[in-house]
N, CA, C and O atoms as a GROMACS GRO file, in nm:
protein
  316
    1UNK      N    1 -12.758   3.919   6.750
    1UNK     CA    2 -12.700   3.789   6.775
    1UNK      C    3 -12.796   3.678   6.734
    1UNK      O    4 -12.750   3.564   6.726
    2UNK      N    5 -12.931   3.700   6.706
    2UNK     CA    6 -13.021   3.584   6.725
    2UNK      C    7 -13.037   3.575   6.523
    2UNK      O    8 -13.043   3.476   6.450
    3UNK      N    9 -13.040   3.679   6.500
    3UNK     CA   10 -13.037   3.703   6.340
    3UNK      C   11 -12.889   3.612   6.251
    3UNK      O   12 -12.882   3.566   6.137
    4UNK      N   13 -12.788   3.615   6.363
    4UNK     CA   14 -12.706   3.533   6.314
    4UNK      C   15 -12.672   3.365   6.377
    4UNK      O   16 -12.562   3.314   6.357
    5UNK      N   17 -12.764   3.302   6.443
    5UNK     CA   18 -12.830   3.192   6.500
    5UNK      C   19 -12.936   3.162   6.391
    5UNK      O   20 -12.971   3.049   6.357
    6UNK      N   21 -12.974   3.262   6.347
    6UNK     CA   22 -13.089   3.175   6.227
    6UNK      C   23 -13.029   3.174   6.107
    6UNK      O   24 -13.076   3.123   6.006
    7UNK      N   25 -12.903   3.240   6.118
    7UNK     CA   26 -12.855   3.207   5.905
    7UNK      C   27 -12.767   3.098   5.930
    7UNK      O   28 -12.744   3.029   5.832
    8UNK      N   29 -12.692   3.053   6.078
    8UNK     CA   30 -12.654   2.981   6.094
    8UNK      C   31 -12.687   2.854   6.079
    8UNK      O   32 -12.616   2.767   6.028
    9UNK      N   33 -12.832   2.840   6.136
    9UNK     CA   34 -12.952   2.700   6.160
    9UNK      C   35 -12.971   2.722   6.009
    9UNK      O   36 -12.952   2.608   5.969
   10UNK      N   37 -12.992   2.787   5.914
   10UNK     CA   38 -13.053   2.780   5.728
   10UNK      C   39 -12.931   2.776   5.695
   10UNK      O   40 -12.948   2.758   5.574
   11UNK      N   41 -12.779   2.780   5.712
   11UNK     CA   42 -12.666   2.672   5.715
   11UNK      C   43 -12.631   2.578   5.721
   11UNK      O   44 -12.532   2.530   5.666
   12UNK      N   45 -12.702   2.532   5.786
   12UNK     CA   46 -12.653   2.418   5.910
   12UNK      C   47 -12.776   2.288   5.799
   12UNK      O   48 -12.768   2.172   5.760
   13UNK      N   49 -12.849   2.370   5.792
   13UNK     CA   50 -12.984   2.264   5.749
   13UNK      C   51 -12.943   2.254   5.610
   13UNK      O   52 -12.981   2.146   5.562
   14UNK      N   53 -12.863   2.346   5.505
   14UNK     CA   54 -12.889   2.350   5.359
   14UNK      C   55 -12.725   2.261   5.350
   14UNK      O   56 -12.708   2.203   5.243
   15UNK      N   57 -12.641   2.251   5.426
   15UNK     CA   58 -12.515   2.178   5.431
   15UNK      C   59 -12.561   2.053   5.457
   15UNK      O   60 -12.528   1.968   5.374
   16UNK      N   61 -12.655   2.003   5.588
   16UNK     CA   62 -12.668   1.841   5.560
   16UNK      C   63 -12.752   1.823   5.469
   16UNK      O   64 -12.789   1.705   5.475
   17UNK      N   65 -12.807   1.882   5.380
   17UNK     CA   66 -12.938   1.778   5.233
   17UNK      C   67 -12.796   1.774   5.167
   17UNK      O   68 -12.759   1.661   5.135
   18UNK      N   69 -12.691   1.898   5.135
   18UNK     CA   70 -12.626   1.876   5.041
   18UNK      C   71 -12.545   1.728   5.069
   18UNK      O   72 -12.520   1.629   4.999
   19UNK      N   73 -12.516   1.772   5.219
   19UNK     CA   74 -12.400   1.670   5.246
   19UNK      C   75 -12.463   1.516   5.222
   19UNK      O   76 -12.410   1.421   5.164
   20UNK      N   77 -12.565   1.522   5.272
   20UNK     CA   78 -12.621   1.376   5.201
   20UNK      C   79 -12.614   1.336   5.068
   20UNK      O   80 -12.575   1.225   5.033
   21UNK      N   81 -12.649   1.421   4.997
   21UNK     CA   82 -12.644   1.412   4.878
   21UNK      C   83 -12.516   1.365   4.801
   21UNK      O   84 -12.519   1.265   4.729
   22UNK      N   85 -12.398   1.446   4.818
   22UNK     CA   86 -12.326   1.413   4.767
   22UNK      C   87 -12.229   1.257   4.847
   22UNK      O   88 -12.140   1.196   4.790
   23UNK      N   89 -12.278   1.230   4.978
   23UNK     CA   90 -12.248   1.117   5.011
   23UNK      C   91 -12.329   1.013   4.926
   23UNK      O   92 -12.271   0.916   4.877
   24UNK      N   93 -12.460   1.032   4.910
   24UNK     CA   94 -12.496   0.900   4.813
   24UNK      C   95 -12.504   0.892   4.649
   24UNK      O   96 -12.583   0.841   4.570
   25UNK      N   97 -12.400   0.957   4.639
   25UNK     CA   98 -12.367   0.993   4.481
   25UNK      C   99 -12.200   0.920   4.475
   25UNK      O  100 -12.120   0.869   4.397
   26UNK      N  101 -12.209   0.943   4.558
   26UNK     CA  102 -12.014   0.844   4.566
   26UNK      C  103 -12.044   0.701   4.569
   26UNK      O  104 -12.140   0.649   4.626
   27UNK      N  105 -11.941   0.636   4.495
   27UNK     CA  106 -11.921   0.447   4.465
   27UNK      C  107 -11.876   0.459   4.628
   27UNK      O  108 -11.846   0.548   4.706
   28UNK      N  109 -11.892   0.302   4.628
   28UNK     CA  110 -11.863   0.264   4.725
   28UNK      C  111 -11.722   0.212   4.760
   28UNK      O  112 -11.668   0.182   4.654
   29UNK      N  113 -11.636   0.189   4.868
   29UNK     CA  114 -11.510   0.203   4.841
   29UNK      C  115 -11.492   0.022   4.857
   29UNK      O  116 -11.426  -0.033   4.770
   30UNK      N  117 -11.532  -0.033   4.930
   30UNK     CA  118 -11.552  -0.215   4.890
   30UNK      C  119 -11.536  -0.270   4.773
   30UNK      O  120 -11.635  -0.268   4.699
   31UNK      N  121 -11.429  -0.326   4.729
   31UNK     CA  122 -11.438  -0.366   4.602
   31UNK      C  123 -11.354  -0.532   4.587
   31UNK      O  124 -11.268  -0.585   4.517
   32UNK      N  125 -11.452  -0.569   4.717
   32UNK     CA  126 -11.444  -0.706   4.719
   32UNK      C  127 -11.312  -0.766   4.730
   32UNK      O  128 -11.215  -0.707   4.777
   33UNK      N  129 -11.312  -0.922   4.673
   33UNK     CA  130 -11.219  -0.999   4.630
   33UNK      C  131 -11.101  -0.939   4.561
   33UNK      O  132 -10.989  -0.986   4.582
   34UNK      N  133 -11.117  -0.844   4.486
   34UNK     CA  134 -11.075  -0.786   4.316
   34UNK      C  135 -10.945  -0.687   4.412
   34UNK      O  136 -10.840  -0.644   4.365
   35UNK      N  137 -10.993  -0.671   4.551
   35UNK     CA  138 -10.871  -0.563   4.594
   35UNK      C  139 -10.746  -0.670   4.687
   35UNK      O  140 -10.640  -0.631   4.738
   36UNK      N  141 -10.807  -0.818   4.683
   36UNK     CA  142 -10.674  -0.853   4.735
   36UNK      C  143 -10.586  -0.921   4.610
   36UNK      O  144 -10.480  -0.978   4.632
   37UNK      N  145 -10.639  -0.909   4.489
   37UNK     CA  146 -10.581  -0.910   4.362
   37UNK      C  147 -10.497  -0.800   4.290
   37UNK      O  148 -10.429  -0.818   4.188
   38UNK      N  149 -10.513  -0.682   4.361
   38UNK     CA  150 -10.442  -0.599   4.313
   38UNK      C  151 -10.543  -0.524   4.183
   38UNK      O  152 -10.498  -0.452   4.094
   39UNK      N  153 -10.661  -0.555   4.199
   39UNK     CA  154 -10.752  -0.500   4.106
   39UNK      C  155 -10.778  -0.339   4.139
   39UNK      O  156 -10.810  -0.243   4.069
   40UNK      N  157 -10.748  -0.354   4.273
   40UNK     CA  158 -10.750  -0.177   4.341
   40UNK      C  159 -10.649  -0.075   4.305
   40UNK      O  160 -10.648   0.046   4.330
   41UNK      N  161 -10.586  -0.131   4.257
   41UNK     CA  162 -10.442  -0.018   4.270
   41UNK      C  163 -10.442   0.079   4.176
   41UNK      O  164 -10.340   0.147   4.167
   42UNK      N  165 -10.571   0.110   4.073
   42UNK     CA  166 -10.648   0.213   4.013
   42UNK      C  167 -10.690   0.265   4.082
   42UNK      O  168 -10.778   0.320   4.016
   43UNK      N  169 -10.704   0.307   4.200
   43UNK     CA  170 -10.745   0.366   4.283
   43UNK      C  171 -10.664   0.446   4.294
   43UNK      O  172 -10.684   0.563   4.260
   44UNK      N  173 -10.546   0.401   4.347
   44UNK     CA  174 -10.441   0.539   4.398
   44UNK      C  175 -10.364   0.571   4.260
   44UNK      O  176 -10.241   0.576   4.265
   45UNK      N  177 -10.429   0.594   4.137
   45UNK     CA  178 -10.397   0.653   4.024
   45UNK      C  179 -10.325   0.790   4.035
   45UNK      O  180 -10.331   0.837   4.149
   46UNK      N  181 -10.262   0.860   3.950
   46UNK     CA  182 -10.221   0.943   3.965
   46UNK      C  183 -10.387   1.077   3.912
   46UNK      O  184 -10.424   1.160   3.994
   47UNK      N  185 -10.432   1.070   3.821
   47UNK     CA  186 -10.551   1.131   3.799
   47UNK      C  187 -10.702   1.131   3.898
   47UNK      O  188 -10.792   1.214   3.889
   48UNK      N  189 -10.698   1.030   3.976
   48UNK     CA  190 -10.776   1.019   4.040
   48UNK      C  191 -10.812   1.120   4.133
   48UNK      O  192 -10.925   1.103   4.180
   49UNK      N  193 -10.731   1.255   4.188
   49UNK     CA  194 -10.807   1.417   4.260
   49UNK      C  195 -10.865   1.431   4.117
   49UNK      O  196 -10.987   1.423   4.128
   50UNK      N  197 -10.824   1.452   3.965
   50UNK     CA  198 -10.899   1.546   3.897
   50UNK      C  199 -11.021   1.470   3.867
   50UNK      O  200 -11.106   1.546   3.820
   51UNK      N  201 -11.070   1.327   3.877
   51UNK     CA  202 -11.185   1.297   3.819
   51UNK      C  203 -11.332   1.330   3.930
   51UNK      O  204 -11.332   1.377   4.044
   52UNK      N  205 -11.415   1.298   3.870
   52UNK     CA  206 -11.522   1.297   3.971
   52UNK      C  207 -11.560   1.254   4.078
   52UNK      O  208 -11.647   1.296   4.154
   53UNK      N  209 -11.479   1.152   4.086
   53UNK     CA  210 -11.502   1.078   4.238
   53UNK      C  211 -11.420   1.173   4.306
   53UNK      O  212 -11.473   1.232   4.399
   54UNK      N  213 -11.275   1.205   4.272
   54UNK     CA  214 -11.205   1.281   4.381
   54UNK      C  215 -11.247   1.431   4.416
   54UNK      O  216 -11.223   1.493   4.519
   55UNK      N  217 -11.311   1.469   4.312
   55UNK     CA  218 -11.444   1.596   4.323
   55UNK      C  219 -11.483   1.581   4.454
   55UNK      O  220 -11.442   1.630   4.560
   56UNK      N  221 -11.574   1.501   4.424
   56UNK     CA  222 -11.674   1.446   4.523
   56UNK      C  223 -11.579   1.424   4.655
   56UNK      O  224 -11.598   1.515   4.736
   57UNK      N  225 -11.499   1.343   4.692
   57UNK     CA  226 -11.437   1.347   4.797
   57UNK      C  227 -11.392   1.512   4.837
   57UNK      O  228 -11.403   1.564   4.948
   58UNK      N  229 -11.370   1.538   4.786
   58UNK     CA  230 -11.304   1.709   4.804
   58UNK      C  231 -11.370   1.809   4.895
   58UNK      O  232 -11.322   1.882   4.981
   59UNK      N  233 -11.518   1.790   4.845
   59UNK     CA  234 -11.622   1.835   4.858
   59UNK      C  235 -11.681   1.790   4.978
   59UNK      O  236 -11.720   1.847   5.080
   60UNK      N  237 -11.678   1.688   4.946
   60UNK     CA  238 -11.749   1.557   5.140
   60UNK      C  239 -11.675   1.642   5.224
   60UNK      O  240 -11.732   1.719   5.301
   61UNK      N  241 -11.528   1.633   5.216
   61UNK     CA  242 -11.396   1.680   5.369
   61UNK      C  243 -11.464   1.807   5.379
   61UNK      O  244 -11.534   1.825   5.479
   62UNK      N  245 -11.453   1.919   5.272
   62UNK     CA  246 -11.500   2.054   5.286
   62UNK      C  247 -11.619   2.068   5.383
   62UNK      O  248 -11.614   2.121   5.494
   63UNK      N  249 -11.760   1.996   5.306
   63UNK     CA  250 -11.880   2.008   5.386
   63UNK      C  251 -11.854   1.968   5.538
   63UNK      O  252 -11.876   2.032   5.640
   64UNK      N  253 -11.813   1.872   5.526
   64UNK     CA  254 -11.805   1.801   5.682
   64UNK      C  255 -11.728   1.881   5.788
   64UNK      O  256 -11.753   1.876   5.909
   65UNK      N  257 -11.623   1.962   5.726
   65UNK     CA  258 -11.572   2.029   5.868
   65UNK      C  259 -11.635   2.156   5.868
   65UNK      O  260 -11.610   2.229   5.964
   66UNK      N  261 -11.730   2.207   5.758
   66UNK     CA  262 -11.836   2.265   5.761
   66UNK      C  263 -11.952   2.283   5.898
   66UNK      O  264 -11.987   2.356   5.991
   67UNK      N  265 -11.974   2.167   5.832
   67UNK     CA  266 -12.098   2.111   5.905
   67UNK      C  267 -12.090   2.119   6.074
   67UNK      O  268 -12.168   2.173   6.152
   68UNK      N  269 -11.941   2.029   6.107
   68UNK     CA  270 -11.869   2.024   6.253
   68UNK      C  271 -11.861   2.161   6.306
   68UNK      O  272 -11.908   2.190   6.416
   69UNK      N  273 -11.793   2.259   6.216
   69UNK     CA  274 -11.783   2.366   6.278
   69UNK      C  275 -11.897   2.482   6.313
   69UNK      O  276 -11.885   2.572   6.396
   70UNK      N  277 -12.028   2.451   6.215
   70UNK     CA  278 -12.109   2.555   6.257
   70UNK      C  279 -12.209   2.460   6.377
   70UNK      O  280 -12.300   2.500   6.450
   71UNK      N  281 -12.146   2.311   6.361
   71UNK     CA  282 -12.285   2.272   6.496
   71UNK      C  283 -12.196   2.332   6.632
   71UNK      O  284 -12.248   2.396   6.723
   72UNK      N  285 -12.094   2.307   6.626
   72UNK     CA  286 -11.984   2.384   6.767
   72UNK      C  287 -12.077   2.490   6.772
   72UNK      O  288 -12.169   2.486   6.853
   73UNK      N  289 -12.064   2.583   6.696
   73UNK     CA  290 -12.110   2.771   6.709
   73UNK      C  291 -12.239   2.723   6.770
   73UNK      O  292 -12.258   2.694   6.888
   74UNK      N  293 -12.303   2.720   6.697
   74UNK     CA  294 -12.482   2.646   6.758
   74UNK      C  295 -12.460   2.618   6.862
   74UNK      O  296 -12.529   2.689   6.935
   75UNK      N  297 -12.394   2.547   6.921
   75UNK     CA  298 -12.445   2.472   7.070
   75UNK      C  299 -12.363   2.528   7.163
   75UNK      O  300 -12.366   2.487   7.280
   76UNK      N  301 -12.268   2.643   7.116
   76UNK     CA  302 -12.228   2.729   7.228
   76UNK      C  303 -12.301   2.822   7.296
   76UNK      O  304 -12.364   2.902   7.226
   77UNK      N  305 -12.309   2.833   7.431
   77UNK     CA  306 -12.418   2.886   7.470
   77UNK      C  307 -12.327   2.973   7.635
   77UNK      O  308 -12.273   2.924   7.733
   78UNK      N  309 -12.351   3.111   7.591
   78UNK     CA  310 -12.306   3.173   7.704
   78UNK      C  311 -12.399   3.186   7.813
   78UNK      O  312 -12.518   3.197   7.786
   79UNK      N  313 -12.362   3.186   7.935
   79UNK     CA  314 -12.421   3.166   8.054
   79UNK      C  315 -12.416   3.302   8.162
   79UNK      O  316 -12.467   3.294   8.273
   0.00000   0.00000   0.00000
């Protein structure tokens, strides 16, 4: 049990560098003035899952309920 508490924790640790990572590799979603112009509405493109940004989003949701679900396991603790 303790052997799988430590691949968990070298989980747990190699998911948040990534998860950082690919959080500061994403634009920012603020796009000012330009979105009450209707400058945004490239946004909800129809191509926009296949490009890189929607990569990247894909990937963030994945890690993150990742991340949520192995800190649960971790901090369950039988008594």
């Amino acid at each position: 049990m303790e052997v799988l508490r430590v691949i968990l924790t070298i989980l747990f640790i190699i998911i948040s560098v990534v998860l950082s990572a690919i959080v500061l590799m994403q634009e920012g979603k603020s796009a000012g003035l330009g979105a009450i112009s209707g400058a945004a509405e490239s946004y909800w493109g129809k191509n926009k899952g296949r490009s890189m940004e929607g990569a990247l989003v894909k990937i963030t949701r994945i890690l993150v309920i990742a991340f949520i679900l192995i800190a649960v396991v971790l901090n369950i603790r039988r008594f």
